[in-house]
mmCIF file as Biopython writes it, N, C-alpha, C and O atoms, coordinates in Angstrom:
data_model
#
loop_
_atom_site.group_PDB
_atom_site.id
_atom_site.type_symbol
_atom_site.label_atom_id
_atom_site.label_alt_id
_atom_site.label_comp_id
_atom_site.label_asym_id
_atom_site.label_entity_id
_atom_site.label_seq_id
_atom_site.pdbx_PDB_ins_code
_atom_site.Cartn_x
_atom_site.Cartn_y
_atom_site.Cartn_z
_atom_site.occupancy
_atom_site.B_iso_or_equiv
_atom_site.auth_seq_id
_atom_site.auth_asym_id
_atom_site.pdbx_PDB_model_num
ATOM 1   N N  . UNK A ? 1  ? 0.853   -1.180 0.000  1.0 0.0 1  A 1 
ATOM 2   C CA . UNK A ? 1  ? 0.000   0.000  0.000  1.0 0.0 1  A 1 
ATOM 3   C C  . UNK A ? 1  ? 0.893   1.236  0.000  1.0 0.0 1  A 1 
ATOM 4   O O  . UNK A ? 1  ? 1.900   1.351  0.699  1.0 0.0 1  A 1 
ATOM 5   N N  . UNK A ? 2  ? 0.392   2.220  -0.917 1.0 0.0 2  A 1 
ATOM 6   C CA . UNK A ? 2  ? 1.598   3.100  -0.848 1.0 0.0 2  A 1 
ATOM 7   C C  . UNK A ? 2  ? 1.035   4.416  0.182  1.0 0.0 2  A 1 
ATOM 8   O O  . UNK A ? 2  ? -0.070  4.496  0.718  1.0 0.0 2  A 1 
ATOM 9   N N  . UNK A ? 3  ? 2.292   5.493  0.266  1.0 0.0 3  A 1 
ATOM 10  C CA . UNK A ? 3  ? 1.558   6.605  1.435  1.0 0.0 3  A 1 
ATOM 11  C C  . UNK A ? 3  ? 0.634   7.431  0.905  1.0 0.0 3  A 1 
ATOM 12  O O  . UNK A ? 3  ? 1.011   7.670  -0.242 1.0 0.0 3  A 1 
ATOM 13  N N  . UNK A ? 4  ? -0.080  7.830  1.065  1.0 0.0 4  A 1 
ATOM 14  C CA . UNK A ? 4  ? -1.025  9.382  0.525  1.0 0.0 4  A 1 
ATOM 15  C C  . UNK A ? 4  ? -0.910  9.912  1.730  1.0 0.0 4  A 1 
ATOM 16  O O  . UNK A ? 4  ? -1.373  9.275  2.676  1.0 0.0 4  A 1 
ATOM 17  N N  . UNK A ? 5  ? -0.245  11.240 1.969  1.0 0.0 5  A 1 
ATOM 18  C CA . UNK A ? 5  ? -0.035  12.367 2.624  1.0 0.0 5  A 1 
ATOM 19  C C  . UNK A ? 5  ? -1.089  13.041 2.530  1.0 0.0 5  A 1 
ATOM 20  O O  . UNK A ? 5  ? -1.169  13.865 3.441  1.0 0.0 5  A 1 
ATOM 21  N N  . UNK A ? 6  ? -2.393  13.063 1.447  1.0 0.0 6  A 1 
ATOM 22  C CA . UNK A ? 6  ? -3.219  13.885 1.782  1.0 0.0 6  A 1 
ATOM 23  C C  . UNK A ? 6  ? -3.946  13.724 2.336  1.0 0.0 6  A 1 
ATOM 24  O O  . UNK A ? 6  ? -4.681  14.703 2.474  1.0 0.0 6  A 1 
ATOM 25  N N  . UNK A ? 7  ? -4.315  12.578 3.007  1.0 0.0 7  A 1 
ATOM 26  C CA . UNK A ? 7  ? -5.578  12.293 3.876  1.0 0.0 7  A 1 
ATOM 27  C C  . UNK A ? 7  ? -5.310  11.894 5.270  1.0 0.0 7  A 1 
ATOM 28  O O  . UNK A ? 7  ? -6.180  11.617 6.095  1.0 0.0 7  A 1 
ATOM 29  N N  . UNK A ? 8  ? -3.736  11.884 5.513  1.0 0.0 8  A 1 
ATOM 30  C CA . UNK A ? 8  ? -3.033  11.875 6.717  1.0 0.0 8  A 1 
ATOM 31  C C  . UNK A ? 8  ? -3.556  12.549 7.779  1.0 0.0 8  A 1 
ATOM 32  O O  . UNK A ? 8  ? -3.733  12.046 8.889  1.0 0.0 8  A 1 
ATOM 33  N N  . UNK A ? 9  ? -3.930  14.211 7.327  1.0 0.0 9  A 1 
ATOM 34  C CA . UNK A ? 9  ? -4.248  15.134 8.168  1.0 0.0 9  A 1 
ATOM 35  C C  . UNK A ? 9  ? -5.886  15.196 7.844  1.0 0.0 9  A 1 
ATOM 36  O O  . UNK A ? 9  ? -6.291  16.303 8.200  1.0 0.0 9  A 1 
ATOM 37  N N  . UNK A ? 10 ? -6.792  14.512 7.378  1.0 0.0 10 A 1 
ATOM 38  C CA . UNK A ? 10 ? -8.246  14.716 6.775  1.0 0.0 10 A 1 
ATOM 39  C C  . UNK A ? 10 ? -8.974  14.292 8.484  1.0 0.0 10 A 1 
ATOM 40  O O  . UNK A ? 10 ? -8.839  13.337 9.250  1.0 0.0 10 A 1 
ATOM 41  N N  . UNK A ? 11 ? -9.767  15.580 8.512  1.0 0.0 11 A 1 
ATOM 42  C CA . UNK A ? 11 ? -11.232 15.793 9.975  1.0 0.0 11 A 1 
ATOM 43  C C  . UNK A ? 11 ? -12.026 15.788 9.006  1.0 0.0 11 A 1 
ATOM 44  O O  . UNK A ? 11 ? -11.952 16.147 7.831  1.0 0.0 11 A 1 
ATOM 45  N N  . UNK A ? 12 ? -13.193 15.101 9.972  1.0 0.0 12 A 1 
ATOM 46  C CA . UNK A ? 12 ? -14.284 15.561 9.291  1.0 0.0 12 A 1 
ATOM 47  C C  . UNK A ? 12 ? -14.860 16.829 9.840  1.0 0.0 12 A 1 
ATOM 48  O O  . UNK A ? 12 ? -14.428 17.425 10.827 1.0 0.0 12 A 1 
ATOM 49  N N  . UNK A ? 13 ? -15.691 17.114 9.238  1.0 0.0 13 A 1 
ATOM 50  C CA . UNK A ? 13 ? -16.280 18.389 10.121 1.0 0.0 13 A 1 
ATOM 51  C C  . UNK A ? 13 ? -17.200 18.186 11.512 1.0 0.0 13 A 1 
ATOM 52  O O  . UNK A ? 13 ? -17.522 19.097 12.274 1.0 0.0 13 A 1 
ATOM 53  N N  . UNK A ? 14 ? -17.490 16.982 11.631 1.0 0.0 14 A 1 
ATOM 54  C CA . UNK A ? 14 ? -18.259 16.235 13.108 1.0 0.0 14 A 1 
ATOM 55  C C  . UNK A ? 14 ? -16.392 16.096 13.928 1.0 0.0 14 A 1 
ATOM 56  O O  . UNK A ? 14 ? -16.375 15.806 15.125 1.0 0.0 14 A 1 
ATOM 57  N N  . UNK A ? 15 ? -15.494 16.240 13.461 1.0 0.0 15 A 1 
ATOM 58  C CA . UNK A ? 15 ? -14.567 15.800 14.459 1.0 0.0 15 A 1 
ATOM 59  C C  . UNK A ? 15 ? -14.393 17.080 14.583 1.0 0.0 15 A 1 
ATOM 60  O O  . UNK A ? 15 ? -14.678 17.393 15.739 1.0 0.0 15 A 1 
ATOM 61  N N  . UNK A ? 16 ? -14.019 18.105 13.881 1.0 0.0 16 A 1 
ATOM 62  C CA . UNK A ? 16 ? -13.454 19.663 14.167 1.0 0.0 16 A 1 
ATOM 63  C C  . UNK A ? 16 ? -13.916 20.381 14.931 1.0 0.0 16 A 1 
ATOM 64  O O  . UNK A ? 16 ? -13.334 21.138 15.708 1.0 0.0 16 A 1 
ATOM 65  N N  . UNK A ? 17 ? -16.065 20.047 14.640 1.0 0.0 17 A 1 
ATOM 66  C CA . UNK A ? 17 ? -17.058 20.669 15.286 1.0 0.0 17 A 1 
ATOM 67  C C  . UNK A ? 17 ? -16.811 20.254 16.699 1.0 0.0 17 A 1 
ATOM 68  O O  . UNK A ? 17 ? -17.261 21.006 17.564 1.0 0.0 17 A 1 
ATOM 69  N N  . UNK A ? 18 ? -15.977 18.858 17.188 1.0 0.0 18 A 1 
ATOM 70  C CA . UNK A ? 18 ? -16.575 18.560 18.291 1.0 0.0 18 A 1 
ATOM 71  C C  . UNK A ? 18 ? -15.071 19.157 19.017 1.0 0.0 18 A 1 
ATOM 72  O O  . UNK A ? 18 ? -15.034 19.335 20.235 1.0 0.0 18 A 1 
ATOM 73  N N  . UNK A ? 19 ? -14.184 19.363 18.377 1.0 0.0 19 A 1 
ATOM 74  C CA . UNK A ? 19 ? -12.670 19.792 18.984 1.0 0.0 19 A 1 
ATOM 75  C C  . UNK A ? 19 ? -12.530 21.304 19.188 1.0 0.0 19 A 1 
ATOM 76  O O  . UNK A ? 19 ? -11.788 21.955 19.924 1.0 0.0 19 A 1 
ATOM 77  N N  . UNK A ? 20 ? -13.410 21.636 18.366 1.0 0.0 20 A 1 
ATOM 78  C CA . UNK A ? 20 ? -13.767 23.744 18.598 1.0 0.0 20 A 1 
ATOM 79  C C  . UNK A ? 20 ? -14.566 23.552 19.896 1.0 0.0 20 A 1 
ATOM 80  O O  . UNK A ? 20 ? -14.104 24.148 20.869 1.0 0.0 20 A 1 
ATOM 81  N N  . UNK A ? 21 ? -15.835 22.727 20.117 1.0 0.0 21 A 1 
ATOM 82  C CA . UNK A ? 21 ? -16.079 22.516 20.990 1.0 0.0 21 A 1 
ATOM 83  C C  . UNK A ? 21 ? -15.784 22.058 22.905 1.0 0.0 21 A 1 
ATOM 84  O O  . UNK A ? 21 ? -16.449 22.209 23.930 1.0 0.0 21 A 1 
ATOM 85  N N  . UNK A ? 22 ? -14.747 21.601 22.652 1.0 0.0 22 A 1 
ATOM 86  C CA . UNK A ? 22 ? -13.945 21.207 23.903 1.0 0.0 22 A 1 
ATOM 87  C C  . UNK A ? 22 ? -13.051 22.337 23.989 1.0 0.0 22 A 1 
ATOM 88  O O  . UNK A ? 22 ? -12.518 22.234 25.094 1.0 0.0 22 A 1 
ATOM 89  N N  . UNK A ? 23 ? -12.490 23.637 23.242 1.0 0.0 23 A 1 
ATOM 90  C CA . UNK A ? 23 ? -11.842 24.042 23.705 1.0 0.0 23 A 1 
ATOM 91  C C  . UNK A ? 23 ? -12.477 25.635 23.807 1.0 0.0 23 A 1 
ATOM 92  O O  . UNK A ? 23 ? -11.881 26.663 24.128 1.0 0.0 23 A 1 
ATOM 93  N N  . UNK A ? 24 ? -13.689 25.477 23.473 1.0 0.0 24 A 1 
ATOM 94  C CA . UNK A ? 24 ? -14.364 26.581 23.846 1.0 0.0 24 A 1 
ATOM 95  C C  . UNK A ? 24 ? -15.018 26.104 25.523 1.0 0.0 24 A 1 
ATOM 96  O O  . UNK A ? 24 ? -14.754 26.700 26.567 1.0 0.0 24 A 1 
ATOM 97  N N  . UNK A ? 25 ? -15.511 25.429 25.445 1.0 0.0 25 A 1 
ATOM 98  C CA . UNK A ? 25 ? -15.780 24.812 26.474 1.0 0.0 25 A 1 
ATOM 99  C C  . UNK A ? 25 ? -14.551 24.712 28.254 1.0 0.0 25 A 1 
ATOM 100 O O  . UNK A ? 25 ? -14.815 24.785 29.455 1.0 0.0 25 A 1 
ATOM 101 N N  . UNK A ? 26 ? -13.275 24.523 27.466 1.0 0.0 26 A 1 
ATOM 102 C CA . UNK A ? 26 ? -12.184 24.886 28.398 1.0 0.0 26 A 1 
ATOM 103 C C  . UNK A ? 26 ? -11.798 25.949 28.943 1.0 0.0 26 A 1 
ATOM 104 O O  . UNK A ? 26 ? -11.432 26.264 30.075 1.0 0.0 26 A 1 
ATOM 105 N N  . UNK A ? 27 ? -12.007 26.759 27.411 1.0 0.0 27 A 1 
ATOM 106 C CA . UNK A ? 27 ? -11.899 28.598 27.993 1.0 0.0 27 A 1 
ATOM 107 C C  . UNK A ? 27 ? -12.448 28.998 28.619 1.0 0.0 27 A 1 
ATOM 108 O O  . UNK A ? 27 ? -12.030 29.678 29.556 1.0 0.0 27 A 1 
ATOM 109 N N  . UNK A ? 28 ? -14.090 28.658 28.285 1.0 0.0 28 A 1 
ATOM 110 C CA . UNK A ? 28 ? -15.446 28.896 29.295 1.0 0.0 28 A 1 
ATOM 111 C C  . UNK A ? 28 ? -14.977 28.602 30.469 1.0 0.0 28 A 1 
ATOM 112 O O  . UNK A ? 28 ? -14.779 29.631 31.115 1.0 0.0 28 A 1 
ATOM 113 N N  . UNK A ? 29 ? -14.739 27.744 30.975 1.0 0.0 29 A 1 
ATOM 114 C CA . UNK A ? 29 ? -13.995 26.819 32.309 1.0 0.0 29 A 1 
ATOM 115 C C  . UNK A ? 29 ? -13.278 27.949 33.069 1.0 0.0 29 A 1 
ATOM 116 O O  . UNK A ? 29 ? -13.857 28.718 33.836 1.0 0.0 29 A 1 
ATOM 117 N N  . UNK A ? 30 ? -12.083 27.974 32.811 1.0 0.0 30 A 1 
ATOM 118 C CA . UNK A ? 30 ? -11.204 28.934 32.637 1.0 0.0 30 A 1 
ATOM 119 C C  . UNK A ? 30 ? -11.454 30.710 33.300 1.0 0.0 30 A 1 
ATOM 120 O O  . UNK A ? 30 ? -11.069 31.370 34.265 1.0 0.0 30 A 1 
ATOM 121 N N  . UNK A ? 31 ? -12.306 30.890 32.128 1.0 0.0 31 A 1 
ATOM 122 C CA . UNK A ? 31 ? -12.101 32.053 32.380 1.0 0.0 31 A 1 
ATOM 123 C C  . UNK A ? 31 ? -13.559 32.720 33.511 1.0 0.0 31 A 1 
ATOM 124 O O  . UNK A ? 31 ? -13.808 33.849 33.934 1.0 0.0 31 A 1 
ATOM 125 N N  . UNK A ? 32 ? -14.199 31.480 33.662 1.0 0.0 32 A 1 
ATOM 126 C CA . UNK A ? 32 ? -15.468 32.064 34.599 1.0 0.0 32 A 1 
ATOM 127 C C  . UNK A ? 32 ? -14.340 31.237 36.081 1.0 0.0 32 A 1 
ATOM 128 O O  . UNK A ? 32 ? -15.022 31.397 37.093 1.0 0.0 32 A 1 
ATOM 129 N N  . UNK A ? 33 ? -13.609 30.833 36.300 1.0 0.0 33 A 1 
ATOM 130 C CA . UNK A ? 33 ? -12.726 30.285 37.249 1.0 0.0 33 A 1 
ATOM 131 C C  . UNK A ? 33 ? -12.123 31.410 38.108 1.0 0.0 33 A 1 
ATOM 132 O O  . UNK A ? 33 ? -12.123 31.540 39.332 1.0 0.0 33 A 1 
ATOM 133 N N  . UNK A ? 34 ? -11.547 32.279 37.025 1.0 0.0 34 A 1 
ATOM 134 C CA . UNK A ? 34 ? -10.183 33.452 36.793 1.0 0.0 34 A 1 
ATOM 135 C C  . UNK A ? 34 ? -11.441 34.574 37.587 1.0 0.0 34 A 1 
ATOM 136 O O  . UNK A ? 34 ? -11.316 34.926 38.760 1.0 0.0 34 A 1 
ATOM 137 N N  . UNK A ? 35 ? -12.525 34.983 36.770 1.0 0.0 35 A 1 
ATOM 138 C CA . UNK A ? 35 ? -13.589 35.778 38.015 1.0 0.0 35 A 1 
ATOM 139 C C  . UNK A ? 35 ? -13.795 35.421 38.899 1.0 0.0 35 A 1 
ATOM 140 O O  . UNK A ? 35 ? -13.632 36.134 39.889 1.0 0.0 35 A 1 
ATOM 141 N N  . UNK A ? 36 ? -14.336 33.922 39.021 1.0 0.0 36 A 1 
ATOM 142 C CA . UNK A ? 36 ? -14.710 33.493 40.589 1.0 0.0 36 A 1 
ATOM 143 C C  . UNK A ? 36 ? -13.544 34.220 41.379 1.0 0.0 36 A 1 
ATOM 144 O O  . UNK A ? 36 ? -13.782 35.133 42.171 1.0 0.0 36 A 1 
ATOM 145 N N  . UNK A ? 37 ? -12.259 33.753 41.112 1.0 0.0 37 A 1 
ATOM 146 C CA . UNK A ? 37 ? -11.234 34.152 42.296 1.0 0.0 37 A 1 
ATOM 147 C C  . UNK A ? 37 ? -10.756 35.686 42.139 1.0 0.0 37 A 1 
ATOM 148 O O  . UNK A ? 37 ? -10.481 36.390 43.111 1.0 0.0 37 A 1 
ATOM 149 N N  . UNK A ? 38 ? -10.709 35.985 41.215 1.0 0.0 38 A 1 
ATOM 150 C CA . UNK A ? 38 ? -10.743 37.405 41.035 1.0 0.0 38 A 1 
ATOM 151 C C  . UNK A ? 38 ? -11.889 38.275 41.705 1.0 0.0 38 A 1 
ATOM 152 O O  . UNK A ? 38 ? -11.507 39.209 42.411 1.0 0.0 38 A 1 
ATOM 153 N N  . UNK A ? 39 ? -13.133 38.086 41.572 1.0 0.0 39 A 1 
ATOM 154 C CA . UNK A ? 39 ? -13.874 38.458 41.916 1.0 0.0 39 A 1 
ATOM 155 C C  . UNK A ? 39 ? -13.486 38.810 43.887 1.0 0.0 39 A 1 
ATOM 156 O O  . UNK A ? 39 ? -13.173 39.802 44.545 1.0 0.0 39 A 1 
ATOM 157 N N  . UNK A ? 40 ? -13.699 37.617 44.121 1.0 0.0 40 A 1 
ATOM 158 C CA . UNK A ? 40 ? -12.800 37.226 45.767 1.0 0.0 40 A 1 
ATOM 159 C C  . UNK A ? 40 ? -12.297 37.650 46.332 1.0 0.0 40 A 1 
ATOM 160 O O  . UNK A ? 40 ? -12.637 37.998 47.463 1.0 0.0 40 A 1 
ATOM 161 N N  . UNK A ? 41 ? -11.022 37.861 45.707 1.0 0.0 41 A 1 
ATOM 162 C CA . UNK A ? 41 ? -10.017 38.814 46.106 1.0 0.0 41 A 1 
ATOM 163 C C  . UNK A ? 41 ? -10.407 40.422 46.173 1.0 0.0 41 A 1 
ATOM 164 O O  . UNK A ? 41 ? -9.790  41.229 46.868 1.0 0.0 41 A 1 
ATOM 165 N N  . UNK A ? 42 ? -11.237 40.662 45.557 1.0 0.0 42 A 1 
ATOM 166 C CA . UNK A ? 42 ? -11.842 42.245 45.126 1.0 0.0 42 A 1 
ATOM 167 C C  . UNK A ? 42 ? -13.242 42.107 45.599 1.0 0.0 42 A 1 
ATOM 168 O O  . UNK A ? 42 ? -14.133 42.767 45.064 1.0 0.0 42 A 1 
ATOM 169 N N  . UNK A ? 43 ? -13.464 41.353 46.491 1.0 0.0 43 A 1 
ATOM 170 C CA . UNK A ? 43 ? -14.998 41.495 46.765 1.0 0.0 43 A 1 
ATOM 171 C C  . UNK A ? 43 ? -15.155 42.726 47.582 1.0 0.0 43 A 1 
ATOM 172 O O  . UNK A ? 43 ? -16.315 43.138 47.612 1.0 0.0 43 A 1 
ATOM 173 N N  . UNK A ? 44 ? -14.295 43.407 48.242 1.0 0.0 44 A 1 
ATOM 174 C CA . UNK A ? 44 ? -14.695 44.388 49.385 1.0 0.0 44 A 1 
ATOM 175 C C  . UNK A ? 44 ? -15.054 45.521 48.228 1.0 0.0 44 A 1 
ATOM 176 O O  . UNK A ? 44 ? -16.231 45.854 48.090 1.0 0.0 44 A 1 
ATOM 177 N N  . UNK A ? 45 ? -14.240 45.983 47.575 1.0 0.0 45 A 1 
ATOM 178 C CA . UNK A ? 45 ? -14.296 46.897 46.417 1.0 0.0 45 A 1 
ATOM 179 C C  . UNK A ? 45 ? -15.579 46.862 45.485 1.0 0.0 45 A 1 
ATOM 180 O O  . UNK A ? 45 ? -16.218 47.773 44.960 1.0 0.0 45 A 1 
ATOM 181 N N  . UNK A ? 46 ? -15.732 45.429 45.467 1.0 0.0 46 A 1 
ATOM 182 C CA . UNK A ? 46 ? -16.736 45.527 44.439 1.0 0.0 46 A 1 
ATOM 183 C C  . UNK A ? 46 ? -18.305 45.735 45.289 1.0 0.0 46 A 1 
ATOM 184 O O  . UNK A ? 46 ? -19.328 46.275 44.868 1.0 0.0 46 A 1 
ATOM 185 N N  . UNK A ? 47 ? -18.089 45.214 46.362 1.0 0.0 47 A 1 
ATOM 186 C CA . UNK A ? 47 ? -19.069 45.718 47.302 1.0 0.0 47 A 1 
ATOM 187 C C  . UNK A ? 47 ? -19.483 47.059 47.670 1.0 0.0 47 A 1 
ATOM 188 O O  . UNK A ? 47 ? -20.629 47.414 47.946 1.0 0.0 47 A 1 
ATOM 189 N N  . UNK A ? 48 ? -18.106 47.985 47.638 1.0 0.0 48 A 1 
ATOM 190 C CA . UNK A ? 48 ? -18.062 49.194 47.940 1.0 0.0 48 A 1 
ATOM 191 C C  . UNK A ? 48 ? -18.897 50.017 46.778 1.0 0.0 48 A 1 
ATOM 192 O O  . UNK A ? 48 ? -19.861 50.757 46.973 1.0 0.0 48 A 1 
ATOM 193 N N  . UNK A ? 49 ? -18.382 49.750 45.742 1.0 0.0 49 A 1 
ATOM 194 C CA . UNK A ? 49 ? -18.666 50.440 44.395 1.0 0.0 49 A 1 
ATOM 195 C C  . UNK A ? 49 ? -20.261 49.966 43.920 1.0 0.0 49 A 1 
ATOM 196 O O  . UNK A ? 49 ? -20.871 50.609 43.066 1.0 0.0 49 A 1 
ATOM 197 N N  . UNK A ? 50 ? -20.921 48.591 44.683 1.0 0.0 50 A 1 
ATOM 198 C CA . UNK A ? 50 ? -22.066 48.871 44.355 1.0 0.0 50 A 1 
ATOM 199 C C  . UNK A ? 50 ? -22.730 49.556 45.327 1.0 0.0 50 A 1 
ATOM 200 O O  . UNK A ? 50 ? -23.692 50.257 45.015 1.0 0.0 50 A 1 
ATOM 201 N N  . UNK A ? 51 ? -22.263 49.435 46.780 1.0 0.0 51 A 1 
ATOM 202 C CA . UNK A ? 51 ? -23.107 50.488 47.985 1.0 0.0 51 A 1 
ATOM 203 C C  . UNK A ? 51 ? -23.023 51.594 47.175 1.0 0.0 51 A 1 
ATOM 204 O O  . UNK A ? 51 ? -24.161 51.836 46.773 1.0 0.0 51 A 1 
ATOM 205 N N  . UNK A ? 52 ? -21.904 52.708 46.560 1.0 0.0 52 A 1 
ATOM 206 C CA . UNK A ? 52 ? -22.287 53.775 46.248 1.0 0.0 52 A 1 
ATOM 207 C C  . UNK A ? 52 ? -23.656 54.186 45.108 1.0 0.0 52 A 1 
ATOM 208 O O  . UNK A ? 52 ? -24.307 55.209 44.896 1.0 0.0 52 A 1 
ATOM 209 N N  . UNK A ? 53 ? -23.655 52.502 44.437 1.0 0.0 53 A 1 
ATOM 210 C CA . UNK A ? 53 ? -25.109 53.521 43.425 1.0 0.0 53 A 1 
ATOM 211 C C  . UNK A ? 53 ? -26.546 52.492 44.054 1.0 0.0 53 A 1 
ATOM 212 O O  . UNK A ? 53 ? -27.668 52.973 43.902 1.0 0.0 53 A 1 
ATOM 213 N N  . UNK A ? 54 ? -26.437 51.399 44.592 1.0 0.0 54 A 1 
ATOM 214 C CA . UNK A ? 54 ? -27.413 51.732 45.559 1.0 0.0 54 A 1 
ATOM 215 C C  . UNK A ? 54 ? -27.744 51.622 46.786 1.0 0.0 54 A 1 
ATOM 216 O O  . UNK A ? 54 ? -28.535 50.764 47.178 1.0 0.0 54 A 1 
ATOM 217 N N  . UNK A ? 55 ? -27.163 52.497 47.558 1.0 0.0 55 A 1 
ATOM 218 C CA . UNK A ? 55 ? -27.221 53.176 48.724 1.0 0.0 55 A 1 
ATOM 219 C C  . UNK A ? 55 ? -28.852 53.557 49.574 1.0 0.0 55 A 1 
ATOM 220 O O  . UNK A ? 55 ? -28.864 54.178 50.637 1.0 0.0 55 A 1 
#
């Protein structure tokens, strides 16, 4: 059997769809993580800044 290089690298679009998927999905992860603890750390502030508008 000889090589074909072009189908070496061949996705289908159900595999790509599902690999955009996991890494949107990771970022999502990620970056609502990065607020949780962010948030945390800055909770007094962010507390402060909403007492001032509603007070």
């Amino acid at each position: 059997m000889t090589y074909q290089s072009r189908r070496r690298n061949y996705k289908s679009r159900r595999e790509k769809l599902k690999r955009s998927g996991q890494v949107v999905r990771l970022t999502t992860i990620f970056v609502v993580l990065f607020l949780l603890i962010f948030g945390w750390f800055k909770r007094v502030q962010i507390y402060d800044w909403l007492e001032t508008y509603f007070y």
